[in-house]
Chimera marker file (.cmm) of the C-alpha trace (Angstrom):
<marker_set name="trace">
<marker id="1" x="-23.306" y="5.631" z="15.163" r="1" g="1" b="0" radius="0.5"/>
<marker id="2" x="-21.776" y="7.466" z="11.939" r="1" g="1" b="0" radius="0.5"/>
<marker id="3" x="-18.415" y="7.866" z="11.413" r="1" g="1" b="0" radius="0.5"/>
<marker id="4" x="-17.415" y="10.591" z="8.791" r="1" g="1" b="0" radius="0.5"/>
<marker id="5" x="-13.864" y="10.537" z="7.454" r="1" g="1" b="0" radius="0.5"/>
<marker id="6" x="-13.905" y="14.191" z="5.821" r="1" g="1" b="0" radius="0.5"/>
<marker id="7" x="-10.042" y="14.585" z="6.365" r="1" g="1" b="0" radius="0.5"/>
<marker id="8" x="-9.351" y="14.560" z="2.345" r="1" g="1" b="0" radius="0.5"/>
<marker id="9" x="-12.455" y="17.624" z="2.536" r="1" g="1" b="0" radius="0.5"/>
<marker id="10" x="-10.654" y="20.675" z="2.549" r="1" g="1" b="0" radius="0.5"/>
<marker id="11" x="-8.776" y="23.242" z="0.461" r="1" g="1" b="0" radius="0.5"/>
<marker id="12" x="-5.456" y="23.478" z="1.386" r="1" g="1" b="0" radius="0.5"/>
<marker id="13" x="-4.045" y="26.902" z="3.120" r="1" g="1" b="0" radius="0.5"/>
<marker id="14" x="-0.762" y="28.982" z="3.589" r="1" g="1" b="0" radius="0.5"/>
<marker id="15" x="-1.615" y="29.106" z="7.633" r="1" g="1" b="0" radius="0.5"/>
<marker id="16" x="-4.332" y="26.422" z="8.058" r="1" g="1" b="0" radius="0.5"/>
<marker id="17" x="-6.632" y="24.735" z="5.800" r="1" g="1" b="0" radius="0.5"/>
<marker id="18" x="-10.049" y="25.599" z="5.192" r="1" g="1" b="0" radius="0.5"/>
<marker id="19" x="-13.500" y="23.632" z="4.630" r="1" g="1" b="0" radius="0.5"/>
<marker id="20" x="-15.134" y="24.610" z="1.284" r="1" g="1" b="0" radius="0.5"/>
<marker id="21" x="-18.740" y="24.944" z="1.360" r="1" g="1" b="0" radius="0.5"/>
<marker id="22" x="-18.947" y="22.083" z="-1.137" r="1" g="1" b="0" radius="0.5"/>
<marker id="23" x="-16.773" y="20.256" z="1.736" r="1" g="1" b="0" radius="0.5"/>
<marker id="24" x="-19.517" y="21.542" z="4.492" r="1" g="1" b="0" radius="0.5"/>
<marker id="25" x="-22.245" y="20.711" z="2.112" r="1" g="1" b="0" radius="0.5"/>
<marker id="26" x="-21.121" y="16.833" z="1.703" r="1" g="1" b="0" radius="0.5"/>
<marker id="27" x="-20.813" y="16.427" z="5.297" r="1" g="1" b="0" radius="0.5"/>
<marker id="28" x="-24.509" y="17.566" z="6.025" r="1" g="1" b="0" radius="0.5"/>
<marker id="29" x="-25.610" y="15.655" z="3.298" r="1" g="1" b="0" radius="0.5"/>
<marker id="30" x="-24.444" y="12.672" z="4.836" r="1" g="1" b="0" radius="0.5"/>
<marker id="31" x="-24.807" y="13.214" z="8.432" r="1" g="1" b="0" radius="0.5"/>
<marker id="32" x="-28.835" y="14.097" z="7.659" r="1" g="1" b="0" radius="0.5"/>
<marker id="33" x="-29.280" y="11.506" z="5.658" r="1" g="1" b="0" radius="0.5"/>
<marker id="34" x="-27.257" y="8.946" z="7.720" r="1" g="1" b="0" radius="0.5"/>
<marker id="35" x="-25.541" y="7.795" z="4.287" r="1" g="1" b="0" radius="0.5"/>
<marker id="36" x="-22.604" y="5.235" z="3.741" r="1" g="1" b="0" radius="0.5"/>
<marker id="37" x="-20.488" y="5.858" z="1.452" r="1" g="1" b="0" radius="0.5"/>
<marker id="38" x="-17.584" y="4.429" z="0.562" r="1" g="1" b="0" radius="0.5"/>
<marker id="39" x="-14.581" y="5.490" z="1.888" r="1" g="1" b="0" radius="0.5"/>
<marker id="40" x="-16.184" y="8.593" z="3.337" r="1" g="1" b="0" radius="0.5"/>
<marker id="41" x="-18.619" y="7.409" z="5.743" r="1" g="1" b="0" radius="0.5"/>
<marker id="42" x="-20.385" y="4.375" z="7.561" r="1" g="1" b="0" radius="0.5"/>
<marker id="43" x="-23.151" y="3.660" z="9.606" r="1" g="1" b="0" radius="0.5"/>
<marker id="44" x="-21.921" y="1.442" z="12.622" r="1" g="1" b="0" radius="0.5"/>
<marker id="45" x="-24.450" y="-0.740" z="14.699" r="1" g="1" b="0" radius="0.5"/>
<marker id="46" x="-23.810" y="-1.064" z="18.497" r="1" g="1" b="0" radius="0.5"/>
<marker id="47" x="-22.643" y="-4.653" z="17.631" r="1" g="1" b="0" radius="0.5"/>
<marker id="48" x="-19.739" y="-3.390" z="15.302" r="1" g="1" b="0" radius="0.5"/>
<marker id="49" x="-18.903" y="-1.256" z="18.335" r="1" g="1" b="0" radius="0.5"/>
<marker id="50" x="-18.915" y="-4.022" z="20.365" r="1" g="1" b="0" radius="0.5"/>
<marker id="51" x="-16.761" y="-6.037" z="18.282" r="1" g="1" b="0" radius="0.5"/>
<marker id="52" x="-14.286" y="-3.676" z="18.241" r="1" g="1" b="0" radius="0.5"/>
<marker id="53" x="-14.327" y="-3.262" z="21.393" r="1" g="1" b="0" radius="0.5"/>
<marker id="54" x="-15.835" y="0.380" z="21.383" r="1" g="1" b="0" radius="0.5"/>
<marker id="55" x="-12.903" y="1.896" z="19.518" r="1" g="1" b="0" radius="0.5"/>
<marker id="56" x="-14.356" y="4.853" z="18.069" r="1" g="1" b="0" radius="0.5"/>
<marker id="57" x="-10.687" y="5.697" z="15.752" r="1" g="1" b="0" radius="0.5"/>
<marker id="58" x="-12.927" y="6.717" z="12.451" r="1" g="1" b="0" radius="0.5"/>
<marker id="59" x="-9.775" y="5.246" z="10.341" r="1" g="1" b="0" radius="0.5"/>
<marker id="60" x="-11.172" y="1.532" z="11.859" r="1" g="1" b="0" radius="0.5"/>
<marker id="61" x="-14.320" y="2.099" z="10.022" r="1" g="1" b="0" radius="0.5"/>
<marker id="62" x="-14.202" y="4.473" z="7.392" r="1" g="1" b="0" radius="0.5"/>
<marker id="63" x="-9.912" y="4.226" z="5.617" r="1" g="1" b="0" radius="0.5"/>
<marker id="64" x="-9.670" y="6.366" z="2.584" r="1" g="1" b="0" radius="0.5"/>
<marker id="65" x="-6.099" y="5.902" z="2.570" r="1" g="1" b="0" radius="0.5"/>
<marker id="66" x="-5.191" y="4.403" z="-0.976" r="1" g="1" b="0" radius="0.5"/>
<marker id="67" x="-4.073" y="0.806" z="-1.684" r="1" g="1" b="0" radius="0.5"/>
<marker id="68" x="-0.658" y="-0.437" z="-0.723" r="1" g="1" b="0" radius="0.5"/>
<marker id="69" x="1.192" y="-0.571" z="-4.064" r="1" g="1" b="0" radius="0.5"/>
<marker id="70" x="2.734" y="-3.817" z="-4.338" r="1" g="1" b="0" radius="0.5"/>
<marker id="71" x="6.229" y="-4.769" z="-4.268" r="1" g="1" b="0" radius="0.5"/>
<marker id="72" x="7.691" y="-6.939" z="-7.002" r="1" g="1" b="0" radius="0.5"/>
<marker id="73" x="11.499" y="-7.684" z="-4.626" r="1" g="1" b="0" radius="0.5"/>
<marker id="74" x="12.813" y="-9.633" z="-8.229" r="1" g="1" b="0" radius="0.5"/>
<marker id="75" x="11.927" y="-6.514" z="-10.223" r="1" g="1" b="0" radius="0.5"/>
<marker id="76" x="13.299" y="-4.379" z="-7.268" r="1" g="1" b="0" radius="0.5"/>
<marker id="77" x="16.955" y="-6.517" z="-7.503" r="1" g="1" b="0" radius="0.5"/>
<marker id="78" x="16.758" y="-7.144" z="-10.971" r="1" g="1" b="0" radius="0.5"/>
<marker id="79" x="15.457" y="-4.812" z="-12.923" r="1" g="1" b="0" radius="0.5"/>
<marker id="80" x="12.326" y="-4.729" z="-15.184" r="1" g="1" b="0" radius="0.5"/>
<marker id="81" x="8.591" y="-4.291" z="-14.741" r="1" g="1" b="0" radius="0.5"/>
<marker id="82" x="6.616" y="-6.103" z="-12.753" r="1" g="1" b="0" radius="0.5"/>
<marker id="83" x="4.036" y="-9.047" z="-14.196" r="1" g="1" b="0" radius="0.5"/>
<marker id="84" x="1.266" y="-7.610" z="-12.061" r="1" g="1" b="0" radius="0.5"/>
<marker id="85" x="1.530" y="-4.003" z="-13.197" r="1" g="1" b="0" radius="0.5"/>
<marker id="86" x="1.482" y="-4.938" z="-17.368" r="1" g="1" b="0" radius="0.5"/>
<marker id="87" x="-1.358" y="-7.162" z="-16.197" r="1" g="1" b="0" radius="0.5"/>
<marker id="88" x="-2.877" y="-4.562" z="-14.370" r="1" g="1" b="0" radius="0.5"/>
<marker id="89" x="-3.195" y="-2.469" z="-18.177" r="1" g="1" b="0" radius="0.5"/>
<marker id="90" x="-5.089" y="-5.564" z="-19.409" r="1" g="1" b="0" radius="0.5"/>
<marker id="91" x="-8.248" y="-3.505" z="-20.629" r="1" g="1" b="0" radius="0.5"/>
<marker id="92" x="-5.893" y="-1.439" z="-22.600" r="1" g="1" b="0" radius="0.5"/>
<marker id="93" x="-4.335" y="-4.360" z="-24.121" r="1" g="1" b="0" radius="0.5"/>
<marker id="94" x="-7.296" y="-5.307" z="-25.593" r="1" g="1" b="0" radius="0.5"/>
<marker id="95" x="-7.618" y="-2.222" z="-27.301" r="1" g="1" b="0" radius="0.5"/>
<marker id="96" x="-4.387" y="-2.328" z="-29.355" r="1" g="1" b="0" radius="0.5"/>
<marker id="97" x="-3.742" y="-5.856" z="-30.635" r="1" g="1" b="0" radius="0.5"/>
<marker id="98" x="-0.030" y="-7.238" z="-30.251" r="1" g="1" b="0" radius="0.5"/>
<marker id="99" x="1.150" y="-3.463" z="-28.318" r="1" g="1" b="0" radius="0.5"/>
<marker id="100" x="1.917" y="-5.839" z="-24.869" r="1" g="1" b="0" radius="0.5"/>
<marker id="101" x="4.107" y="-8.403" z="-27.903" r="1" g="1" b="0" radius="0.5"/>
<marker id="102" x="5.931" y="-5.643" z="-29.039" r="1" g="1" b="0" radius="0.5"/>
<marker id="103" x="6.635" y="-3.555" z="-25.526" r="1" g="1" b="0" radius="0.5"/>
<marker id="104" x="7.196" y="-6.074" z="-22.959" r="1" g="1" b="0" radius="0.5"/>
<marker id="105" x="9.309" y="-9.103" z="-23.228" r="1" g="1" b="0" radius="0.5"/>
<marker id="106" x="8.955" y="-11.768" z="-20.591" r="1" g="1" b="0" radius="0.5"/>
<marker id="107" x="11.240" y="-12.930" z="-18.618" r="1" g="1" b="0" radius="0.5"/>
<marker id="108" x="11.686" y="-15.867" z="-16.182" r="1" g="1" b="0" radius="0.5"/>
<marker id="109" x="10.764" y="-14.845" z="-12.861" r="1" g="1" b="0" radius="0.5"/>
<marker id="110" x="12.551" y="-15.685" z="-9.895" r="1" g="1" b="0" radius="0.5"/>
<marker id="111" x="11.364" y="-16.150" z="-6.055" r="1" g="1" b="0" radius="0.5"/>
<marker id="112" x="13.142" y="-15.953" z="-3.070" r="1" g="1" b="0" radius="0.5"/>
<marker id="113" x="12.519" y="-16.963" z="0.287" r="1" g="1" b="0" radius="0.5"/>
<marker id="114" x="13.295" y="-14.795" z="3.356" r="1" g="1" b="0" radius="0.5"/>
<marker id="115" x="16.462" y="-17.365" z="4.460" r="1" g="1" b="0" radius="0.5"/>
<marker id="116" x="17.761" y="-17.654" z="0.640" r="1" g="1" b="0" radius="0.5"/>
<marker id="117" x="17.374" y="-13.861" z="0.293" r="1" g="1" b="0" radius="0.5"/>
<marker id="118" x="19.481" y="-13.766" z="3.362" r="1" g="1" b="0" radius="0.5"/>
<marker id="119" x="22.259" y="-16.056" z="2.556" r="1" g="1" b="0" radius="0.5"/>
<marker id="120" x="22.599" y="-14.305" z="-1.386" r="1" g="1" b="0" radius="0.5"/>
<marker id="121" x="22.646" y="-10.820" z="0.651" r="1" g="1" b="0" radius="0.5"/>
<marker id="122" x="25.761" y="-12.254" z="3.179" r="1" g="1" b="0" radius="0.5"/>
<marker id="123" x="27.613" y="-13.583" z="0.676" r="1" g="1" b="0" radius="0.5"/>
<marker id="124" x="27.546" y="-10.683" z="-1.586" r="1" g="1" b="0" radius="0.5"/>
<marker id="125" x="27.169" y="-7.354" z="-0.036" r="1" g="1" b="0" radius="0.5"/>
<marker id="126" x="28.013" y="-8.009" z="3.431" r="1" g="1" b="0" radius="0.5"/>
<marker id="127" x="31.389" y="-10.555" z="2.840" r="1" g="1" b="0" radius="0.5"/>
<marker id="128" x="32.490" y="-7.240" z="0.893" r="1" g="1" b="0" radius="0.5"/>
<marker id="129" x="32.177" y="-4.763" z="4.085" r="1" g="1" b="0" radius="0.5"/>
<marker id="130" x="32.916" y="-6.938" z="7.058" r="1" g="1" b="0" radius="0.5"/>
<marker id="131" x="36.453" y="-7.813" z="7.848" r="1" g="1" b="0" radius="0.5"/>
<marker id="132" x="37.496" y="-11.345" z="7.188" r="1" g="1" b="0" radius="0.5"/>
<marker id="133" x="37.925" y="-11.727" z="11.740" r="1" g="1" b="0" radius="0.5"/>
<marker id="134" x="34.244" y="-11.541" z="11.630" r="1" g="1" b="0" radius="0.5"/>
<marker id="135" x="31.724" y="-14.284" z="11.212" r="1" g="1" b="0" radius="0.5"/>
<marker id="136" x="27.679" y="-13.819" z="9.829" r="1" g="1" b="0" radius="0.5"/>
<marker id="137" x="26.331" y="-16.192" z="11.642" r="1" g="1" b="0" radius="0.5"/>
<marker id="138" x="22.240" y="-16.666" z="11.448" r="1" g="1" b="0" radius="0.5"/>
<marker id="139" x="21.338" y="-13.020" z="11.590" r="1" g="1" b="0" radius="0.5"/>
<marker id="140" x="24.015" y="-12.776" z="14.526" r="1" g="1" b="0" radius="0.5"/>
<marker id="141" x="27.588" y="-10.992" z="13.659" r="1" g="1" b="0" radius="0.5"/>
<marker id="142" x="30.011" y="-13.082" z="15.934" r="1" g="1" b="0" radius="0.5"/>
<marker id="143" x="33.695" y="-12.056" z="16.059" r="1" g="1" b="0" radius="0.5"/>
<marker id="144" x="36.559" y="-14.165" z="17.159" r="1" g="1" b="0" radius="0.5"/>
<link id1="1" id2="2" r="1" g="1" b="0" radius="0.2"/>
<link id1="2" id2="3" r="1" g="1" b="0" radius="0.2"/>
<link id1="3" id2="4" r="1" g="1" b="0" radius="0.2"/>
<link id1="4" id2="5" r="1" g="1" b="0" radius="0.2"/>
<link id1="5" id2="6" r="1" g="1" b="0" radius="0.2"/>
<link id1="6" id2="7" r="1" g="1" b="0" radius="0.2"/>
<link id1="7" id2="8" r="1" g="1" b="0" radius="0.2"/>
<link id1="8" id2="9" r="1" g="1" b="0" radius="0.2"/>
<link id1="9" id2="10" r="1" g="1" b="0" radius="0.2"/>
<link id1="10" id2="11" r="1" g="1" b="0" radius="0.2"/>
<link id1="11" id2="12" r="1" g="1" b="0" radius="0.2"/>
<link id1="12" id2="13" r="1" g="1" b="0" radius="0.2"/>
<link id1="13" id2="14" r="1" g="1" b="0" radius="0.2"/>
<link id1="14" id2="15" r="1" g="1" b="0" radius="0.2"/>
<link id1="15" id2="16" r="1" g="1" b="0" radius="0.2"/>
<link id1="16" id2="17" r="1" g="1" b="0" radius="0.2"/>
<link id1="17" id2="18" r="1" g="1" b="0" radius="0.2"/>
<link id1="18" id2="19" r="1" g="1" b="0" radius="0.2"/>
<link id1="19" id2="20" r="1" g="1" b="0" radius="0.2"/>
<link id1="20" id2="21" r="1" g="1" b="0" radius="0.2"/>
<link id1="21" id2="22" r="1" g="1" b="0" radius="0.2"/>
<link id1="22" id2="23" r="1" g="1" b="0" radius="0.2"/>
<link id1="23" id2="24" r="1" g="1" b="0" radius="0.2"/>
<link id1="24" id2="25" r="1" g="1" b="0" radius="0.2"/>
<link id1="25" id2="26" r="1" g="1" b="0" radius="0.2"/>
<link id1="26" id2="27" r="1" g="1" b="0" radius="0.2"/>
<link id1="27" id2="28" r="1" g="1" b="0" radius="0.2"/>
<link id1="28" id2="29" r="1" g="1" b="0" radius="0.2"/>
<link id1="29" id2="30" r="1" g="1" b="0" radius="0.2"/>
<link id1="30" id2="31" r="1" g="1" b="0" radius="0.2"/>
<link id1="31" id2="32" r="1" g="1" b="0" radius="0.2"/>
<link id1="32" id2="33" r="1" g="1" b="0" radius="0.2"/>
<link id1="33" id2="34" r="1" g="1" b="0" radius="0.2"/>
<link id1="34" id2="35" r="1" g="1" b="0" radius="0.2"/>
<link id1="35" id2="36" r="1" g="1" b="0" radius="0.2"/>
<link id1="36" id2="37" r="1" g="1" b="0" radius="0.2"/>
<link id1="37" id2="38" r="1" g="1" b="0" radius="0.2"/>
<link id1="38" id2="39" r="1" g="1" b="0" radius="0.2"/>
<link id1="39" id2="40" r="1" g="1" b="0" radius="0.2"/>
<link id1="40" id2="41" r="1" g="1" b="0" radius="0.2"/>
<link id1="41" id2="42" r="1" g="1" b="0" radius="0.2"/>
<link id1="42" id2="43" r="1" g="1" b="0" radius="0.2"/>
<link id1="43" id2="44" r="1" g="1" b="0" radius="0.2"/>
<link id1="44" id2="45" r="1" g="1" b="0" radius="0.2"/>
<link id1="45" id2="46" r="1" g="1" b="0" radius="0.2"/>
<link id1="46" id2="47" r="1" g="1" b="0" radius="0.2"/>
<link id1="47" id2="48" r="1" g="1" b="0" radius="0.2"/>
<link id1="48" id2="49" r="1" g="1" b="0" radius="0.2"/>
<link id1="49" id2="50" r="1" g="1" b="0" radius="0.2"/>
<link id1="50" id2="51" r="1" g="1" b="0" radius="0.2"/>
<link id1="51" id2="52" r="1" g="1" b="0" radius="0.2"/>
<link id1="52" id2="53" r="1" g="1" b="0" radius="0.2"/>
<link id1="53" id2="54" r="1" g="1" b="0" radius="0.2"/>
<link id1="54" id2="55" r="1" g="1" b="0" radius="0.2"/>
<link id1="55" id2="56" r="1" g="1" b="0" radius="0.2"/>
<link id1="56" id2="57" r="1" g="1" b="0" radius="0.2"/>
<link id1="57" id2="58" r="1" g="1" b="0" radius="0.2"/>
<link id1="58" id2="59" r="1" g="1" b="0" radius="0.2"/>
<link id1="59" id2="60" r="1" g="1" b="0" radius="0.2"/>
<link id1="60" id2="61" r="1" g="1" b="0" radius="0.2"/>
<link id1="61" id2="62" r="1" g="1" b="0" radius="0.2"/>
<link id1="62" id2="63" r="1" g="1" b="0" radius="0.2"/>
<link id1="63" id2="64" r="1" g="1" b="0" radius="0.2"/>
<link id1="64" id2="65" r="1" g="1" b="0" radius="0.2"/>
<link id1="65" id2="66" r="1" g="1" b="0" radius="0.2"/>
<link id1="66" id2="67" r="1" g="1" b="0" radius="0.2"/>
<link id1="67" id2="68" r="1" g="1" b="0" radius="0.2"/>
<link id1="68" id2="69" r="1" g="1" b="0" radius="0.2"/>
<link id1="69" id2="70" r="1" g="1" b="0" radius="0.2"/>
<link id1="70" id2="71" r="1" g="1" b="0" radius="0.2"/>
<link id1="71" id2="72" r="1" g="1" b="0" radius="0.2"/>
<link id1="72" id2="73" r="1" g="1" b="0" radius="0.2"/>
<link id1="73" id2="74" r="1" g="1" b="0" radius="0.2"/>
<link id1="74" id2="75" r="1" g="1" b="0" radius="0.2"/>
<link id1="75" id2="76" r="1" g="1" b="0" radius="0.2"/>
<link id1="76" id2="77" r="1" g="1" b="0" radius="0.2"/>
<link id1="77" id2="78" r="1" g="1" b="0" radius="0.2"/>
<link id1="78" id2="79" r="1" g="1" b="0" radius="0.2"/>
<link id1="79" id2="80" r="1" g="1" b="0" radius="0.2"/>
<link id1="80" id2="81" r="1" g="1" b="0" radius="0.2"/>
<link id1="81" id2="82" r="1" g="1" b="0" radius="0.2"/>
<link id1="82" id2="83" r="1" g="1" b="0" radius="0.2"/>
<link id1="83" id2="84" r="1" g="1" b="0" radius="0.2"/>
<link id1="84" id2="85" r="1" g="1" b="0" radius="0.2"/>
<link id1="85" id2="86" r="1" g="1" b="0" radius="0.2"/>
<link id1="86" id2="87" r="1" g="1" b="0" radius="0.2"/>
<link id1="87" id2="88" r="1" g="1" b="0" radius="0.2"/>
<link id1="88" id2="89" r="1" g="1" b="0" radius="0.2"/>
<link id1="89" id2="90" r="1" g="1" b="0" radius="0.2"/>
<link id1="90" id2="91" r="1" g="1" b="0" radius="0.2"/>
<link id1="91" id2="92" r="1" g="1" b="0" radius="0.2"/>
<link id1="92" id2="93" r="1" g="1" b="0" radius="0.2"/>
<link id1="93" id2="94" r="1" g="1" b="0" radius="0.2"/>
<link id1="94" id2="95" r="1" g="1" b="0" radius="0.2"/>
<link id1="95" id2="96" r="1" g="1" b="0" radius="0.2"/>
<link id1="96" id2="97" r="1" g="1" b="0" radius="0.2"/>
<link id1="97" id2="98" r="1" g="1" b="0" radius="0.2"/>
<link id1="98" id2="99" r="1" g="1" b="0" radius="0.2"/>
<link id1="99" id2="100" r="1" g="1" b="0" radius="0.2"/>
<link id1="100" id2="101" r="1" g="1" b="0" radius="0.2"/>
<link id1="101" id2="102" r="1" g="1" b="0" radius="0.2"/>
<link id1="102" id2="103" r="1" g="1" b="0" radius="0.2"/>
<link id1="103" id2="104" r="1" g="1" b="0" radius="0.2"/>
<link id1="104" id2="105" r="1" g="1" b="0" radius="0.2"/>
<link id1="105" id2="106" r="1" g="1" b="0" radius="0.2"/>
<link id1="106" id2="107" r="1" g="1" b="0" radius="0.2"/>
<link id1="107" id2="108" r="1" g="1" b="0" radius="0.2"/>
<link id1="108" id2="109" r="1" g="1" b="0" radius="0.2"/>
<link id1="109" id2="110" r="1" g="1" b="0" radius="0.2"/>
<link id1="110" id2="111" r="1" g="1" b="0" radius="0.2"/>
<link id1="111" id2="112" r="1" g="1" b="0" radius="0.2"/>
<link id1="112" id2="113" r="1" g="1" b="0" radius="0.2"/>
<link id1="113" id2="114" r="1" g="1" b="0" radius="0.2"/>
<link id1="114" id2="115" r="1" g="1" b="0" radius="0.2"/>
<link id1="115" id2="116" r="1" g="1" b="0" radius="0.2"/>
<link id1="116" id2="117" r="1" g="1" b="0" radius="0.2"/>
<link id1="117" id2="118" r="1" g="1" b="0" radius="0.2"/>
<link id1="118" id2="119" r="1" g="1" b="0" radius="0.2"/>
<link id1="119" id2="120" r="1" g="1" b="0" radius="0.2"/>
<link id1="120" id2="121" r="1" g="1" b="0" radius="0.2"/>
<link id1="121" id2="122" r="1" g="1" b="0" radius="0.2"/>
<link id1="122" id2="123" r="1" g="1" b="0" radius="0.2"/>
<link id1="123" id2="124" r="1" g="1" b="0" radius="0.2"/>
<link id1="124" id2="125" r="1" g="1" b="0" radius="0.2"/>
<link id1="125" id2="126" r="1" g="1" b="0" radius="0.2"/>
<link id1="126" id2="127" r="1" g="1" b="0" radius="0.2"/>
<link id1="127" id2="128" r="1" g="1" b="0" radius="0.2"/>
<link id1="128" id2="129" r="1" g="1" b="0" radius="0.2"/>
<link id1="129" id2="130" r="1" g="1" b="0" radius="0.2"/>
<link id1="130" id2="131" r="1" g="1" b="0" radius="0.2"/>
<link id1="131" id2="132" r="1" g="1" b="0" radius="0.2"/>
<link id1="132" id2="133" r="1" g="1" b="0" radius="0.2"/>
<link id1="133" id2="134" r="1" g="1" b="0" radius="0.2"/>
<link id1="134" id2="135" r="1" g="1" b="0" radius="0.2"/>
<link id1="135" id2="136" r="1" g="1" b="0" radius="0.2"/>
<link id1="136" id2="137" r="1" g="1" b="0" radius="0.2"/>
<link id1="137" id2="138" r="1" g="1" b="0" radius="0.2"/>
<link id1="138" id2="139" r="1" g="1" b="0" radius="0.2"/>
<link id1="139" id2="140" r="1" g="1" b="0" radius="0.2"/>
<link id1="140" id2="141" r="1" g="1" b="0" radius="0.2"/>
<link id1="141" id2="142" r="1" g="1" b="0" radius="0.2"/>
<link id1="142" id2="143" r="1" g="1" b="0" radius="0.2"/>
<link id1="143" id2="144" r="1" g="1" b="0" radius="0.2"/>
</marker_set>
């Protein structure tokens, strides 16, 4: 079975949108051909089906959706950029010497876990809005 994911295929209308012929052409293309391609289409043996329990939803086989950008929660409560995104420029840091030296100055980078995060979070944003007869107590607000 092929699954074509054409939804990002179209030209975009007041109304409704509308398939270009170049959009029309592609899909033929592929569906006579019975071509894979990446995040457009795949060909799907009976056993894939099977596997997935015959859940035809096209986005199970063939996701064009882009990458999850990743979160960086000590840039986010801190401040600053991100290690992975200067890394993530590495080809252009080898094409002007010392530019990452002079831009980016590093920093020591803290990590939280979910309970720690919790316990900095109740003792300084939520001891400021809660009145002093109530109690955080493990995720549970308890009042007396």
């Amino acid at each position: 079975m092929l699954f074509i994911n054409a939804d990002n295929e179209y030209k975009e209308g007041k109304v409704q949108n509308t398939l270009r012929s170049e959009d029309i052409e592609k899909i033929a293309y592929v569906y006579r051909n019975r071509r894979s391609l990446n995040k457009y289409s795949k060909l799907v043996t009976v056993a894939e089906l099977e596997k997935e329990e015959f859940n035809c939803n096209i986005r199970r086989y063939v996701d064009n959706s882009p990458p999850a950008e990743p979160h960086d929660v000590h840039a986010h409560l801190h401040g600053g950029i991100p290690g992975s995104e200067v890394e993530a420029l590495a080809e252009y840091w080898k094409s002007y010497a010392g530019i990452r030296e002079q831009l980016f100055v590093p920093v020591k980078k803290m990590c939280f876990d979910g309970q720690n995060l919790f316990v900095i979070l109740q003792d300084k944003i939520l001891a400021r809005y809660v009145p002093r007869d109530r109690v955080w107590c493990s995720n549970t607000l308890i009042t007396s």
